[in-house]
N, C-alpha and C positions, 0 to 999 in steps of 0.2 A: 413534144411527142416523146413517148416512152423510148427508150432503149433500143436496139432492137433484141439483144439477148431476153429483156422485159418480156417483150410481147411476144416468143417464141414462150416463156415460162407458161404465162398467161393461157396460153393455146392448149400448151397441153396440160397443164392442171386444171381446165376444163375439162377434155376429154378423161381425165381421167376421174372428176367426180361427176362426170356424165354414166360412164362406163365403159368408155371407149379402147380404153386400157383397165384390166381387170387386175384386182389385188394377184400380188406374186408374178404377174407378167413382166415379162421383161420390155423395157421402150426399146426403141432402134438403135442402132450403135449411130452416133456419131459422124461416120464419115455415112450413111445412110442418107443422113439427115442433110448433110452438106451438098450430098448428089442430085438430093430430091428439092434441091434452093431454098431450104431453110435460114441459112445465112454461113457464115466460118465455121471454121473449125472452133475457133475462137469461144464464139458467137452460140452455139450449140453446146459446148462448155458452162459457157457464165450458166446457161440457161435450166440445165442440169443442176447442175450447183443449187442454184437456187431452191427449186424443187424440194432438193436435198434439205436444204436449210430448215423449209418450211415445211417436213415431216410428209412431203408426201411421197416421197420414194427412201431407198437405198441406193447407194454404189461401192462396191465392192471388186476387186481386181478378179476375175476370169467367172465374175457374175453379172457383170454389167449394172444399169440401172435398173431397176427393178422397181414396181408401184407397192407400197407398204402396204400393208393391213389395216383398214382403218375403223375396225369394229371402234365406235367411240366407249367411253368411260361412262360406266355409269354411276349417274349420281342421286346418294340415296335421298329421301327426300326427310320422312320423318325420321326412320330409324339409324340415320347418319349421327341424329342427336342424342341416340342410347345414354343413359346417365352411367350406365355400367362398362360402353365404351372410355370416357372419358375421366368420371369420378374414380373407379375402380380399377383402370386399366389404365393405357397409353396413349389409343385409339383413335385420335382425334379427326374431325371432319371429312378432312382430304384424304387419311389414312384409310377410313373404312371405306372411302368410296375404290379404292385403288384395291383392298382387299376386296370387298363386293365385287369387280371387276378381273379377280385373279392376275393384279397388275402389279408387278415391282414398283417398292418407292423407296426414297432415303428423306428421312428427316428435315436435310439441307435441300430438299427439293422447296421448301420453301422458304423464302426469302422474306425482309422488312423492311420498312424505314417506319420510325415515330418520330411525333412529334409531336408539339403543341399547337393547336390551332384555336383562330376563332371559325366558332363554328357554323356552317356554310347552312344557307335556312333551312333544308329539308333536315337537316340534322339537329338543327336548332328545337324546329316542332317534334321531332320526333321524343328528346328527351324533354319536353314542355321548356326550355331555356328562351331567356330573355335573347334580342338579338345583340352581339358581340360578348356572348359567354365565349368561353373557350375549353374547346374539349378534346382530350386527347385522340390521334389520330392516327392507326397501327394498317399502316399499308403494306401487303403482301402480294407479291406475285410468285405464283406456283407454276412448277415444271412438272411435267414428265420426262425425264433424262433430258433432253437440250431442247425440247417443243415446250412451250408455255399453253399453259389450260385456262385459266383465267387468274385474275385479282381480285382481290376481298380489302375493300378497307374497311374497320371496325371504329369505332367514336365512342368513347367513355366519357361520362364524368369525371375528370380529374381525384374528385371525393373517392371513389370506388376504386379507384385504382392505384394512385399517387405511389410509390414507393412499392410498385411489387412487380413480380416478372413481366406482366403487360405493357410495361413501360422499357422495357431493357430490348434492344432493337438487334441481338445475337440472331441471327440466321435460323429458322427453324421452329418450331411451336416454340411457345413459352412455356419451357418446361414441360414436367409429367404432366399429362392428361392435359395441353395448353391452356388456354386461355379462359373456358368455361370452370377448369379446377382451381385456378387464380380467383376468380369472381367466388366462388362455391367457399374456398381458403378461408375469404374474407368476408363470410357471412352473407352472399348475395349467390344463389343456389335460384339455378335457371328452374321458370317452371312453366311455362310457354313462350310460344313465338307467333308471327307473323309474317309471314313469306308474301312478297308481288313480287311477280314477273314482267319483264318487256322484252318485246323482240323489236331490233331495230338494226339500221348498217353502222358499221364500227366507223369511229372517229379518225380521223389520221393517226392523232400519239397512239390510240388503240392498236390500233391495225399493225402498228409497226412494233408496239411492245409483245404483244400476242401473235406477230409473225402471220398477219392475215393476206387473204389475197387481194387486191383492188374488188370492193362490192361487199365482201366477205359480212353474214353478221353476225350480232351476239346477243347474247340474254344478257340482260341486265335486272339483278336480283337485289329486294331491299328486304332487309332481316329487322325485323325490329323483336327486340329478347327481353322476357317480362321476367321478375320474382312471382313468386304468389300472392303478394299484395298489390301486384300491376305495377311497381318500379319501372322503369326499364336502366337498364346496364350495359345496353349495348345496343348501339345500329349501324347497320354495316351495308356496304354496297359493294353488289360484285359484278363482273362484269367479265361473262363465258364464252369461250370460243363457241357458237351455233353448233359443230357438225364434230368437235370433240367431247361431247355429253348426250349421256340419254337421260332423261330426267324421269324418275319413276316414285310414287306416292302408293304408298300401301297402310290404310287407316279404317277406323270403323265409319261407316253410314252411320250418320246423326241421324233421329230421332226424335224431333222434339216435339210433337205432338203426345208421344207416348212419356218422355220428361215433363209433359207440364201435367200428365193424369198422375203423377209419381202421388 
């Protein structure tokens, strides 16, 4: 059995992405909570806390708790990829979606590990590789201030990357314009993509690296990133907090009936 601090958190992080407590509302003070046998002082405490941890309130001294604002992030879909964001500017993925959103961010909000792997089958097919090739593996997990949004791992071909910032696992993009200017650097200049989506409930490691709630779930994103000769240079899995992102797509209606009278 849970906790019982747990299962008092539980309670009311439901009600509150019910609506039961409205953003900027204040929750009950504590000994409130203790009168009406919620559990201790204690107990009421941890429970808070917790909350806290997992971005759905504030506490603050002579403000109480308080339920956050949880307009989510939105995330751009195609124009997050702008070549003029990242070639020409700084801007990279997470960056503009945090601008698009009128959201502060720092650099070090995101985070890495690389390494070398052999690479796992869907990554295998993806860059057409034999099974036990090995490809490099640039895992990130991104914050907003101390909430995590999701993680992105990326998978190279060793050839394309070997020796240049993509490889170098310092805390934050790879350098100016990250990791798409690294590729672009090095004569491999993105020039489509392919996005699937899946909605499903996050895994245990998940839940608990991305600070989820029991049930909680997530997109899980697979990026496969072409040259214009159809190369690919990169496949990448990510996997999103559900109810911390709006996902939004803005692109022409295809036509091809009127492309094949061309």
């Amino acid at each position: 059995m849970a906790p019982k601090w747990r299962e008092l958190a539980d309670k009311l992080a439901e009600q509150i992405r019910t609506g039961g407590y409205a953003p900027g509302q204040q929750l009950p003070q504590i000994r409130d909570l203790v009168e009406a046998g919620e559990g201790s002082k204690t107990t009421v405490h941890a429970a808070y806390k917790a909350l806290e941890a997992e971005g759905l309130v504030t506490s603050s001294r002579g403000h109480g708790t308080v339920v956050r604002e949880q307009a989510p992030l939105k995330r751009l879909g195609i124009a997050r990829y702008d070549k003029a964001r990242w070639r020409d500017g700084d801007e990279v993925a997470f960056i503009a979606d945090r601008v698009a959103s009128g959201r502060a961010y720092k650099r070090g909000e995101q985070t890495q590990t690389v390494e070398r792997v052999v690479a796992p089958p869907a990554v295998a097919a993806a860059h057409g590789l034999p099974n036990g090739a090995e490809v490099y593996a640039r895992a990130r997990l991104v914050k907003e201030g101390d909430q995590p949004t999701h993680t992105l791992t990326s998978y190279y071909r060793p050839e394309h990357v070997e020796g240049t910032r993509i490889v170098d696992p310092v805390p934050g993009p790879a350098g100016r314009g990250g990791g798409f200017r690294v590729l672009y650097d090095a004569g491999y200049e993105i020039d489509h993509m392919r996005e699937e989506l899946f909605a499903r409930s996050a895994r245990p490691e998940e839940a608990e690296q991305l600070k989820l709630l029991p049930g909680e779930w997530v997109v899980e994103l697979h990026r496969t990133t072409f040259t214009a000769d159809g190369t690919v240079v990169e496949f990448a899995i990510g996997v999103h907090a559900a109810t911390r992102f709006a996902w939004a797509y803005d692109f022409k209606v295809p036509d091809s009936a009127a492309e094949e009278n061309k």
